[in-house]
C-alpha positions in Angstrom: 12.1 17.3 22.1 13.1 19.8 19.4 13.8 18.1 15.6 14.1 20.3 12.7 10.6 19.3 11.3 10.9 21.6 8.0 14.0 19.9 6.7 12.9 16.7 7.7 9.9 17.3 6.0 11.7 18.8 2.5 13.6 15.3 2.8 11.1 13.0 3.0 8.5 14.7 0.3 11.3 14.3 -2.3 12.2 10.9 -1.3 8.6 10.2 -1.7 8.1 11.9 -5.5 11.3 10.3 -6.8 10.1 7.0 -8.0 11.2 3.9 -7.0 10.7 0.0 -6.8 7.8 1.1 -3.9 6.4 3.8 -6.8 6.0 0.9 -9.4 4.3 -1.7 -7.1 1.5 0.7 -5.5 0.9 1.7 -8.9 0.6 -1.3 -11.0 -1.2 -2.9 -7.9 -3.9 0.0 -8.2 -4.2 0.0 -12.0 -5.5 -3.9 -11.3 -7.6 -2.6 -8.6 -7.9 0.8 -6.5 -8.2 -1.9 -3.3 -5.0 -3.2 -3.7 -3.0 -0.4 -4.7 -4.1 0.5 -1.0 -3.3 -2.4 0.3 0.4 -2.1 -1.5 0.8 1.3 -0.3 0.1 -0.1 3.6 2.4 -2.2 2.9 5.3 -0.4 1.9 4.5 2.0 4.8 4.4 -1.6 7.2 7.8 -2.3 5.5 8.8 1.6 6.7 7.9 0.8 10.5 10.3 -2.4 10.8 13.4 0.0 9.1 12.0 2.4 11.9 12.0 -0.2 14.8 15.3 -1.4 13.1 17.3 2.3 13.8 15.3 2.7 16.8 16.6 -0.4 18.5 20.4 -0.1 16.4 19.7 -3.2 14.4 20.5 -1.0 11.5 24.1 0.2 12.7 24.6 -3.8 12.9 23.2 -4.5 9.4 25.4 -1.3 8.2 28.7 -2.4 9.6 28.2 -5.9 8.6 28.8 -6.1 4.5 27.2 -9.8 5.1 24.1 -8.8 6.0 24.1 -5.8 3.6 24.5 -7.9 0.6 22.1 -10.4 1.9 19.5 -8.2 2.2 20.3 -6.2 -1.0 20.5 -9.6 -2.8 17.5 -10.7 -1.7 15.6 -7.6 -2.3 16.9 -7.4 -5.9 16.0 -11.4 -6.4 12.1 -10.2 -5.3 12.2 -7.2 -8.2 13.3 -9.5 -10.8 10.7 -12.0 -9.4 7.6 -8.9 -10.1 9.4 -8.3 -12.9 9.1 -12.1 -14.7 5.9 -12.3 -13.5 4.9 -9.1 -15.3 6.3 -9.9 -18.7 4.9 -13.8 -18.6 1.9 -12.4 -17.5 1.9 -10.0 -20.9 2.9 -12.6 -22.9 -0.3 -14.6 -21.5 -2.6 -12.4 -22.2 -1.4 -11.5 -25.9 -1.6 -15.4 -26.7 -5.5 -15.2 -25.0 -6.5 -12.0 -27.3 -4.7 -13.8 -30.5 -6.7 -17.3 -29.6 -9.6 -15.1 -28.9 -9.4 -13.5 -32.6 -8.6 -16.4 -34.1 -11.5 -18.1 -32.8 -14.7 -18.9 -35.1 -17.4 -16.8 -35.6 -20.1 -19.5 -34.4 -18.4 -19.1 -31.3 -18.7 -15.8 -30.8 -20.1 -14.4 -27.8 -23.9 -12.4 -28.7 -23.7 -9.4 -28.9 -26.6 -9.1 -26.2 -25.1 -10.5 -23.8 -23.7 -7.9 -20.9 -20.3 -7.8 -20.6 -18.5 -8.2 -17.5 -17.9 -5.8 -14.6 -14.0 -5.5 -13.6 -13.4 -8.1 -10.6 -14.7 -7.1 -7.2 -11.1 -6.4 -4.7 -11.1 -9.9 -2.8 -9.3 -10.8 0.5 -6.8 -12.3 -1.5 -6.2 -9.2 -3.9 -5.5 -7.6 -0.7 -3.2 -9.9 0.9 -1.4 -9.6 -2.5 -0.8 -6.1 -2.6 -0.1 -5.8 1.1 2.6 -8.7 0.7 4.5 -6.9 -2.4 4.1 -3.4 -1.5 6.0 -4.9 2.4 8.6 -7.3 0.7 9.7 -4.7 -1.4 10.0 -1.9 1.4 11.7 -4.2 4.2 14.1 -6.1 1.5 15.4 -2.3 0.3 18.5 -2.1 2.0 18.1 2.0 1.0 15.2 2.4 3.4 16.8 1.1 6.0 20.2 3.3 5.5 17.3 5.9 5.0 16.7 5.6 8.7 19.9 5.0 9.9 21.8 7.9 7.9 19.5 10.7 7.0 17.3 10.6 9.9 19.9 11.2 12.7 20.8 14.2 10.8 17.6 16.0 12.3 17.3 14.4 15.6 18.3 16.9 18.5 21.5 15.4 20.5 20.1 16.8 23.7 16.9 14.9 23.8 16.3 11.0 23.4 17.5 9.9 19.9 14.9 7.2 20.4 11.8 9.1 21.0 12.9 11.4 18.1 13.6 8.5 15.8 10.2 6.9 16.6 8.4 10.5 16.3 10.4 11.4 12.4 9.5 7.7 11.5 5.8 7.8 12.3 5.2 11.0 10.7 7.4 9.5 7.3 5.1 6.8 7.7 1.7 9.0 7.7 3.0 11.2 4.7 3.2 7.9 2.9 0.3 6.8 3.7 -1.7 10.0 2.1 0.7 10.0 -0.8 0.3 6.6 -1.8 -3.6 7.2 -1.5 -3.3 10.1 -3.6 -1.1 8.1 -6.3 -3.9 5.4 -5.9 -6.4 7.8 -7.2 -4.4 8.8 -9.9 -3.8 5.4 -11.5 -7.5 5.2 -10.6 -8.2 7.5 -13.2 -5.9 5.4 -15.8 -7.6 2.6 -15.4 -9.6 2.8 -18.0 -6.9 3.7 -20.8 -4.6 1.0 -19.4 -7.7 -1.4 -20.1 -7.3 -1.3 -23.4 -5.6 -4.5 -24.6 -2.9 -2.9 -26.5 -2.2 -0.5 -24.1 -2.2 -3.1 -20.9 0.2 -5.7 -23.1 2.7 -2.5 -23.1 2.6 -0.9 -20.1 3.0 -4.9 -18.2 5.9 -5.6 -20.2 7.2 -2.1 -19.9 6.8 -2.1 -16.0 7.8 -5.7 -16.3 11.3 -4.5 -17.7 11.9 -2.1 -15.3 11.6 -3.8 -12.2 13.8 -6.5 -13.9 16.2 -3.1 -14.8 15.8 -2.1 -10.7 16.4 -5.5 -9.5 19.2 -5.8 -11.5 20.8 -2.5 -11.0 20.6 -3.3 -7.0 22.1 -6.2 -7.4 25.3 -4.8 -9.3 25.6 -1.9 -7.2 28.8 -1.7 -4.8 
């Protein structure tokens, strides 16, 4: 089996430093919690295998030729980024009306000032299953990804060995690279969290984000 690993390799680390829908959820999904920005980034990279399975087995050359099933899954994926994307700015909104009640509120009720404050939440099974769910939904509903697999990677496969064995081979090593960079981004926003903690800061940057996957989702929806 001979592939041309360096080009494939230059391919895929830009793909991966570009940032898209994928980008946003493994990073918001850290800046709740480290945990489940790790869980998001699994999932994106769980999404990756089914585009990989997908070319390996020519369900992609089906969904390809077939404009119905394109625009089903493009529709679809776009509907889910605009669904992160409402949740995001309702969830700003909340928490804006929570600090106003919260300064509005009388001193007598007050919290003392001895009192410890709370610790950020501890990553729960659920977290988990939350990050691992939107970091796969929006990988495996990105109709890109999939014409990832289907166009670019044939373009290093070597005709005289078995396109399948190649395919499977470039897709798992995508898949690792992903892995490690989304762990490297997690440790990143890691080191944000504390700045996005800051009430003012965390109402902008969830209506901001909020926006923008409402911008994406929109944007993939209109495109031809």
């Amino acid at each position: 089996m001979s592939v041309d690993l360096m080009g494939f390799l230059g391919v895929v680390l830009v793909a991966y430093v570009v940032p898209g829908p994928d980008f946003l959820v493994v990073f918001r999904s850290a800046i709740e919690h480290p945990a489940k920005g790790r869980a998001a980034g699994l999932g994106a990279q769980a999404g990756l295998c089914v585009h990989m399975l997908a070319a390996a087995v020519g369900l992609a050359v089906i969904a390809a030729r077939s404009p119905a099933v394109y625009e089903a899954v493009k529709l679809l994926g776009a509907a889910y980024l605009v669904h992160l994307g409402i949740r995001a700015v309702l969830a700003a909104r909340r928490s804006a009306r929570e600090r106003r009640a919260e300064r509005e509120r009388p001193a007598a009720e007050e919290p003392r000032g001895d009192i410890e404050p709370a610790k950020g939440p501890a990553p729960t099974g659920a977290q988990w299953r939350s990050g691992f769910a939107q970091g796969f939904l929006t990988n495996v509903l990105n109709p890109k990804a999939a014409l990832f697999f289907l166009s670019i990677l044939p373009q290093f496969v070597d005709g005289a060995g078995s396109t399948t064995r190649q395919i499977f081979f470039l897709g798992i090593l995508d898949v690792l690279i992903g892995i490690v960079y989304w762990f490297v981004v997690v440790a990143v926003a890691a080191r944000l969290r504390a700045l996005l903690a800051r009430p003012k800061v965390q109402h902008r940057w969830e209506l901001t984000t909020g926006w923008l996957f409402i911008a994406i989702g929109v944007g993939v929806a209109a495109a031809a």
